[in-house]
C-alpha positions in Angstrom: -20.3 11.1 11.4 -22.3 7.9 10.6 -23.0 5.5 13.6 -21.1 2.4 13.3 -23.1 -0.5 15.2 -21.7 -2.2 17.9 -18.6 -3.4 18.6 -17.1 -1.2 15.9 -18.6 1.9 16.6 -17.2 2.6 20.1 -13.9 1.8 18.2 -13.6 4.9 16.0 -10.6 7.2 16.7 -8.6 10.0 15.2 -5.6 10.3 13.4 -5.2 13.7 12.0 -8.6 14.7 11.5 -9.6 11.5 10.1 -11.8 9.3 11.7 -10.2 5.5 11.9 -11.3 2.2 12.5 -8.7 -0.5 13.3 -9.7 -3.6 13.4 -8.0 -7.4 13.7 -7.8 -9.2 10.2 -10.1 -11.4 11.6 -12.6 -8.4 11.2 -11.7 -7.0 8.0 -15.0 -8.1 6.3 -17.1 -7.5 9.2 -15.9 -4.3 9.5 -16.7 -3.5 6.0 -20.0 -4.5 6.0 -20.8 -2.3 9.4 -19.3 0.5 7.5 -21.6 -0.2 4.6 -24.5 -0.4 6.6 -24.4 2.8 8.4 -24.1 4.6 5.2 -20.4 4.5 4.1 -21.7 3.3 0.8 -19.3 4.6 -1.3 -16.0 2.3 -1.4 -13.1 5.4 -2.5 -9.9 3.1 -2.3 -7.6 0.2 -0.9 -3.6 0.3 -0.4 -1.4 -1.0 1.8 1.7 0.4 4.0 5.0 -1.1 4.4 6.1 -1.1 8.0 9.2 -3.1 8.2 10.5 -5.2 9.6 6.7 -7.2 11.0 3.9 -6.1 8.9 2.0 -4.4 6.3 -0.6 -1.9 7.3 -4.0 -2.5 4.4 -6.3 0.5 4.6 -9.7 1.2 3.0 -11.4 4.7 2.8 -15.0 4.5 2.8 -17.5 7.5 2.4 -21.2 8.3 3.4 -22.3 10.8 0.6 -25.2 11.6 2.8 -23.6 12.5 6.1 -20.6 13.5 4.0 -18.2 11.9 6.5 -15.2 9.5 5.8 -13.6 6.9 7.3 -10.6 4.8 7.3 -10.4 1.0 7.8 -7.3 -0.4 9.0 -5.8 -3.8 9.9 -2.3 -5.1 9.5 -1.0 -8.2 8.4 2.2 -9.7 9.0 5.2 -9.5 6.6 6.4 -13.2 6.7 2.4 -14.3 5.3 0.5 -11.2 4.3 -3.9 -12.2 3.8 -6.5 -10.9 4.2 -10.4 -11.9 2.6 -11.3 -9.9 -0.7 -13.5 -7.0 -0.1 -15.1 -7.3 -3.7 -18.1 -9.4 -2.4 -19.1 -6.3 0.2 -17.5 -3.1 -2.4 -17.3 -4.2 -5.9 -14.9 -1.4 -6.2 -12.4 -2.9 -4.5 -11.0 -5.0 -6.9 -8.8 -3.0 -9.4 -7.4 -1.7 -5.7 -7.2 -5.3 -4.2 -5.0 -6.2 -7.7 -2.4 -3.3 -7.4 -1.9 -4.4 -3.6 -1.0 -7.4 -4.5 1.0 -6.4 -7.0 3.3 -3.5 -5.5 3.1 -5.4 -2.1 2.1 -8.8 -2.3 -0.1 -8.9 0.0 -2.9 -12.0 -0.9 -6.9 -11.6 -0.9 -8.5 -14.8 -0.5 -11.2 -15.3 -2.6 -10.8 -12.3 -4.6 -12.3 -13.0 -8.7 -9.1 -12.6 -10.4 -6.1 -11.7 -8.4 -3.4 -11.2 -11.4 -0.8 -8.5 -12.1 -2.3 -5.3 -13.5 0.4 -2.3 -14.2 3.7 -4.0 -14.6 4.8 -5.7 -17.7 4.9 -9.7 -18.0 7.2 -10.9 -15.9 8.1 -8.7 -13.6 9.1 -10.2 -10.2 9.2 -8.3 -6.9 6.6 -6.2 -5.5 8.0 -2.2 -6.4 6.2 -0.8 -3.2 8.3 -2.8 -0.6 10.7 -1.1 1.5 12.9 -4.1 1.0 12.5 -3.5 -2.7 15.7 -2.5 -4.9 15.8 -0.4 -6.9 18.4 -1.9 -10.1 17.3 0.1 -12.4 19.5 3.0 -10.9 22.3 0.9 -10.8 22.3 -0.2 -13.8 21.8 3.1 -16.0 23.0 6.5 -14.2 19.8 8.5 -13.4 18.9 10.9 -16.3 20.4 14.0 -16.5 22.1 13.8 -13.3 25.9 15.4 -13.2 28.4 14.9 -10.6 30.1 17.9 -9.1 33.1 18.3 -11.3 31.8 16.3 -14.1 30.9 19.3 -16.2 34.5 20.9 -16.7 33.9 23.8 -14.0 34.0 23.3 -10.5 35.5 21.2 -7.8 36.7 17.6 -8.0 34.0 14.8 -8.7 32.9 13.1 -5.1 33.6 9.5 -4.2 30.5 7.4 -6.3 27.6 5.5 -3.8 25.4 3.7 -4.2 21.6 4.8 -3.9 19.8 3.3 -0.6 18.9 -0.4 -0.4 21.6 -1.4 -3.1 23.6 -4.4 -2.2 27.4 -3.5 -2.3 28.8 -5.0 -5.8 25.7 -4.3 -7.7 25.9 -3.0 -10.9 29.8 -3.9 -11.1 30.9 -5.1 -14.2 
């Protein structure tokens, strides 16, 4: 694997297979730019993680086409006020990625060009990718296709309706 300088490189660990670099938010850019500079040139993509109930885990893969290795950048940012810095001034690439992680998980990047929803339609409010995140949609409409046992004439008795996971109780009640 590429040699990270000092302090980051003696920082690099495992995590099935993978080599990972967790750093403090306060590092995220830093981090970057050491990844960058000992050949992890190629800037592959951004998310984040929802880890209820604290934080958000934001992860970067980052690839050295010479060395062929990879590596994961990590930090994690707290629930109640999630920022970190834009990457797009040290990867240019990571601003479509920096827009859908705001979007699907709210999480802010200071400084970033043009931080505005991308995929969902005008208006939309919530961020879909949230644990916390409900789901109306299936409480509004029945899921597609989906039959009850019972429903179709032949078998037993239908089961008591529930409600999918994270639905309040008395949603979708007319």
């Amino acid at each position: 694997m590429s040699a990270l300088p000092e302090p980051y490189g003696s920082r690099v660990g495992d995590s099935f297979g993978q080599a990972v670099l967790d750093v403090e938010p306060g590092e995220w850019i830093d981090a970057l730019k050491a990844a960058r500079s000992a050949g992890f040139a190629f800037f592959d993509w951004l998310t984040a993680v929802d880890e209820p109930p604290e934080e958000f885990s934001v992860v970067a893969h980052v690839f050295d086409p010479v060395a062929f290795a990879h590596l994961l950048v990590r930090t994690r940012v707290p629930r109640a006020d999630p920022r970190l810095p834009t990457a797009t001034g040290v990867f240019r690439g990571a601003n479509w990625h920096e827009r859908e992680t705001y979007e699907m998980f709210g999480v802010v990047f200071d400084g970033h060009p043009d931080l505005r929803p991308l995929l969902l339609p005008d208006g939309f409010e919530g961020h879909p990718l949230r644990k916390d995140f409900v789901l109306a949609a299936r409480v509004a409409k029945a899921w597609p296709g989906a039959k009850e046992p019972g429903e179709s004439g032949q078998g037993s008795p239908s089961r008591r309706r529930t409600l999918p996971p994270g639905v309040p109780p008395g949603w979708g009640s007319s």
